[in-house]
N, C-alpha and C positions, 0 to 999 in steps of 0.2 A: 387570622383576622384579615379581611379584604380593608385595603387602604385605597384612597380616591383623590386624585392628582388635577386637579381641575386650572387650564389653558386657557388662553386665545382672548381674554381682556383687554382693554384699552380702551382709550381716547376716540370716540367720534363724531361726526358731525348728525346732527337731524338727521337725519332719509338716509342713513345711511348705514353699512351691515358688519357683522361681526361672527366669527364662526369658534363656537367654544368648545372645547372638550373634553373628556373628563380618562384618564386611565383611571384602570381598577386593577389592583395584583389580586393574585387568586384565580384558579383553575374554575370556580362554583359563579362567575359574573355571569353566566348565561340566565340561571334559572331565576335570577332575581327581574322583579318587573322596578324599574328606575325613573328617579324623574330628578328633574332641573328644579329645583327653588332661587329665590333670590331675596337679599335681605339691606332695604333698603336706610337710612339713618333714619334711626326713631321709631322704625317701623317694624312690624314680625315678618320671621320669612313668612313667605307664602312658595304653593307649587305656582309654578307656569308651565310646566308641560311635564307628562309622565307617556313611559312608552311600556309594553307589559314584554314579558317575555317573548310572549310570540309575535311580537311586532306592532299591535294596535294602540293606537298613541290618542292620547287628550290635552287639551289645552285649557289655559284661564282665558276668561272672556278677553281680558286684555291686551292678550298675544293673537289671538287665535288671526288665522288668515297673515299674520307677518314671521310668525317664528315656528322651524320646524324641528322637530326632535325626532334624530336615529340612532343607530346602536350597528355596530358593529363587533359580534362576538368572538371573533375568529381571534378581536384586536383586544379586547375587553375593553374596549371603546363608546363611551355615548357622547352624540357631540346634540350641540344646539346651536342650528343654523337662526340667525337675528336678521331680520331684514325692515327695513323703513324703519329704524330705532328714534325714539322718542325719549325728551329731557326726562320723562318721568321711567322712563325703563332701570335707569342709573342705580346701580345697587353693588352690589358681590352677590357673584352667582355661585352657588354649591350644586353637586349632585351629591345623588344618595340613593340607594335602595330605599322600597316602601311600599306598603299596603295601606289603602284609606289617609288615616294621620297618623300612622304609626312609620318613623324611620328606623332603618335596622345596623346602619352602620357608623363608625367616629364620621365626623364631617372633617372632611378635609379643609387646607387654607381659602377656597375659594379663590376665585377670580373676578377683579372689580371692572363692573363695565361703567363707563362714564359719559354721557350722551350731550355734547354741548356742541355752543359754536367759540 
């Protein structure tokens, strides 16, 4: 079973950036197509950006243009670069494997992003 180790949370100001990442064990992390959720209090996760196996990536209207999602296979790595972060971005971020609404693996602990001044 692929386990998912998710980084690089913290503290920070308005406009400003964060770079998150996610290890996965398991030899099989290439073939999965992955994406970033985040789950804010009170509220359901949702995705914010998914990358597919071969590279081509989509985002929630709400990121799109500040937040970029890559993967690095070699590392079984997907990170999500945050940029011009907003009070409302503030959440715990998971990755995950997935197709449509279906996720296919445990969620790991997450990592809490917190967007203040």
């Amino acid at each position: 079973q692929v386990q998912l180790v998710e980084s690089g949370g913290g503290l920070v100001q308005p406009g400003g950036s964060l770079r998150l990442s996610c290890a996965a064990s398991g030899s099989i992390f290439s073939i999965y197509d992955m994406g970033w959720f985040r789950q804010a209090p009170g509220k359901q996760r949702e995705l914010v950006a998914g990358i597919t196996s071969g590279g081509n990536t989509n985002y929630a209207d709400s990121v799109k243009g500040r937040f970029t999602i890559s993967r690095d296979n070699a590392k079984n790595t997907v990170y999500l670069q945050m940029n011009s972060l907003k009070p409302e971005d503030t959440a715990v971020y998971y990755c995950n494997a997935y197709y449509s609404t279906v996720t296919y693996l445990s969620w790991g602990q997450g990592t809490q992003v917190t967007v203040s001044a």
